[in-house]
N, C-alpha and C positions, 0 to 999 in steps of 0.2 A: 527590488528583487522579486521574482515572480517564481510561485510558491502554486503548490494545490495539495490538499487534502485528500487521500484516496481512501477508499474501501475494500481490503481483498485477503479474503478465507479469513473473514470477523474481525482483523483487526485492522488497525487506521496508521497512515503512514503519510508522514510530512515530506512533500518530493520537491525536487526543484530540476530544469534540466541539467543532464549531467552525473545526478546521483546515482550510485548503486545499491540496490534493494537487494535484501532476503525475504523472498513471502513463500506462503507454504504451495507447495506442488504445483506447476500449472500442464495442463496439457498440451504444450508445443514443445517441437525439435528445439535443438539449441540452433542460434542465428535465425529464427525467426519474429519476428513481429508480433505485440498484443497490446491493447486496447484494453485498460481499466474499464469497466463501464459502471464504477461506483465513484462517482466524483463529488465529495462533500463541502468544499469550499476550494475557491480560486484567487488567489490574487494575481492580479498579472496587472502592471503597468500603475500600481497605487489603487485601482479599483478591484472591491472583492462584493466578489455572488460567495452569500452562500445557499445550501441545498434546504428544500424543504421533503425530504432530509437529505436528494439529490441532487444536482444541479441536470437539468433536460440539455441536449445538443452542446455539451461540454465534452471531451477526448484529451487523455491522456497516453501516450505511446509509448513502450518500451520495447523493448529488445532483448532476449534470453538470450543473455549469454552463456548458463552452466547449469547443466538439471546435478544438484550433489546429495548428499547425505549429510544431516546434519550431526551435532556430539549427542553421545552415548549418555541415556538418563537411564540411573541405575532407580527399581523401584522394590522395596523390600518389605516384604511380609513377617511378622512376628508374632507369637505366642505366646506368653508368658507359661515357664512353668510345664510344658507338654514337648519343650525342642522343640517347637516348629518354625520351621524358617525357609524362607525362598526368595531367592535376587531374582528378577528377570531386568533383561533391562530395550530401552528404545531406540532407533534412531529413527527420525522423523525425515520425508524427502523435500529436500528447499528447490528452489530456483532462485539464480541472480539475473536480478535484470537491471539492465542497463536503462534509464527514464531517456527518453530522448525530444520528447516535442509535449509541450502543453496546448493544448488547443480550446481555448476560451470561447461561450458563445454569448456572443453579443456583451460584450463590456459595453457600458458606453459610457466615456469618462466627465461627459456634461451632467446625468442625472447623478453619478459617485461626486459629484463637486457641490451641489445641489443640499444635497442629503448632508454631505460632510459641515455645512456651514448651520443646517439644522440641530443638530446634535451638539 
């Protein structure tokens, strides 16, 4: 099963083609095209690169499907003793993306077989 490890708005996300992601806000229409450019480990084909802390000439693809709003995070302030009190509350803006192509650079499954039998 071929698998990559992303990077995007600080947190890390296990993708594989096909999956649909929530990550926070990105700056394209919906039905366009984007390009992780934080790629921290790849597996594709039994052979895995991982990054130091990146992996160079690696691509990942997806596709926005929906810029939405996420749920309501209620944040509440208190006082003891003086009544003081105040709700405010959040919604943060997501995007769903649709993962569509993994694009590995340079696997090469002779040195991943090499290495495997060392270990």
């Amino acid at each position: 099963m071929n698998y990559a490890v992303i990077e995007s708005g600080g947190k890390q996300y296990r993708v594989s083609e096909g999956d649909t992601i929530l990550v926070d806000y990105i700056t394209r229409e919906k039905g366009e095209t984007y390009e992780f450019p934080h790629i921290l480990l790849v597996n594709y084909d039994d052979a895995i690169q991982i990054g130091t802390p990146y992996i160079d000439n690696c691509k990942v693809s997806g596709k926005v499907i929906d810029n939405i709003k996420g749920e309501k995070i209620r944040v509440g302030k208190f006082k003891s003793k003086v009544h003081y009190r105040r709700v405010i509350g959040y919604r943060s803006f997501l995007s769903k993306v649709l993962i569509e192509k993994i694009h590995p650079a340079g696997v090469d499954k002779r040195e991943h077989s090499k290495n495997k039998k060392n270990i």
